[in-house]
C-alpha positions in Angstrom: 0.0 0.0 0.0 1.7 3.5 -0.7 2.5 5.7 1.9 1.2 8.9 0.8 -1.0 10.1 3.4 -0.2 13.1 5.3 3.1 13.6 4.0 4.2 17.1 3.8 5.5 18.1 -0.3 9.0 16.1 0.6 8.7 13.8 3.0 8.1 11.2 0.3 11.8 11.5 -1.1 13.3 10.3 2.6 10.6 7.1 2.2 11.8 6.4 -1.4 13.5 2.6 -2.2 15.7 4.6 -4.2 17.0 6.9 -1.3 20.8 5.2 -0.6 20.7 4.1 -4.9 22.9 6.0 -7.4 21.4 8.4 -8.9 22.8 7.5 -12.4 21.4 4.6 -12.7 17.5 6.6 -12.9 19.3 8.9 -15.0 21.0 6.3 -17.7 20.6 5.4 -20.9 22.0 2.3 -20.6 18.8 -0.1 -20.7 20.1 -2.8 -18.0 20.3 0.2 -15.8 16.9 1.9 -16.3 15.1 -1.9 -16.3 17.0 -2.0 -12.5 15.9 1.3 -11.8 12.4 0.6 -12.8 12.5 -2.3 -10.8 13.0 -0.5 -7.4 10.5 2.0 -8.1 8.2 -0.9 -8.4 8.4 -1.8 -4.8 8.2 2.0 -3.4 5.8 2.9 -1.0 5.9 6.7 -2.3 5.8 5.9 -6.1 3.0 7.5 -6.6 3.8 10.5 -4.9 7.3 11.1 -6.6 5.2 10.5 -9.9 3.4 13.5 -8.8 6.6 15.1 -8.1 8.1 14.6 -11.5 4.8 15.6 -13.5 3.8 18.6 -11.3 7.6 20.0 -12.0 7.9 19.2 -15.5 10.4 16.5 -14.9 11.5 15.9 -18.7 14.7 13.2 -18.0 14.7 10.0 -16.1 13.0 7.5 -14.3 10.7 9.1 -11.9 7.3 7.2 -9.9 7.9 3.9 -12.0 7.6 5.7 -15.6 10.3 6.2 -18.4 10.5 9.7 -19.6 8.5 9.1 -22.6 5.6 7.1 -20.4 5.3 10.3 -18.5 4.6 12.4 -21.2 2.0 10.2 -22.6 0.7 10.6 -19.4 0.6 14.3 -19.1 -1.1 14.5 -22.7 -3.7 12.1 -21.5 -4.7 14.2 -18.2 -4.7 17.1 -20.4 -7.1 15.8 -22.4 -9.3 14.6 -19.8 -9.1 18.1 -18.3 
């Protein structure tokens, strides 16, 4: 179940999986890597939040909340859509 309640704007990043993981590896582009890195978001309790994170500020590079860069922006054209 995600941990999302009641957490203030960044509390979520020190509740990540990814917290003590090298940054490079979300930001590779080196498939091995970003299949591992997709892998630990998988198992975060605060993906969804740091999804929210990375679409709310426009995050164009990397893996962020379990999605590939161009996942998220099919996402954000789909909400946009909807809205």
């Amino acid at each position: 179940m995600p941990v999302t309640a009641a957490l203030t704007p960044t509390d979520w990043q020190d509740l990540a999986a990814c917290v003590d993981s090298d940054p490079g590896r979300f930001f590779s582009t080196d498939e091995e890597e970003i299949r591992a890195a997709l892998a630990l978001c998988a198992a975060c309790p605060v993906r969804e939040a740091c999804l929210e994170h990375a679409l709310s500020h426009g995050e164009r590079y990397g893996v962020w909340g379990g999605m590939r860069e161009s996942e998220r922006a099919q996402l954000t054209r789909r909400r946009r859509r909807v809205a």
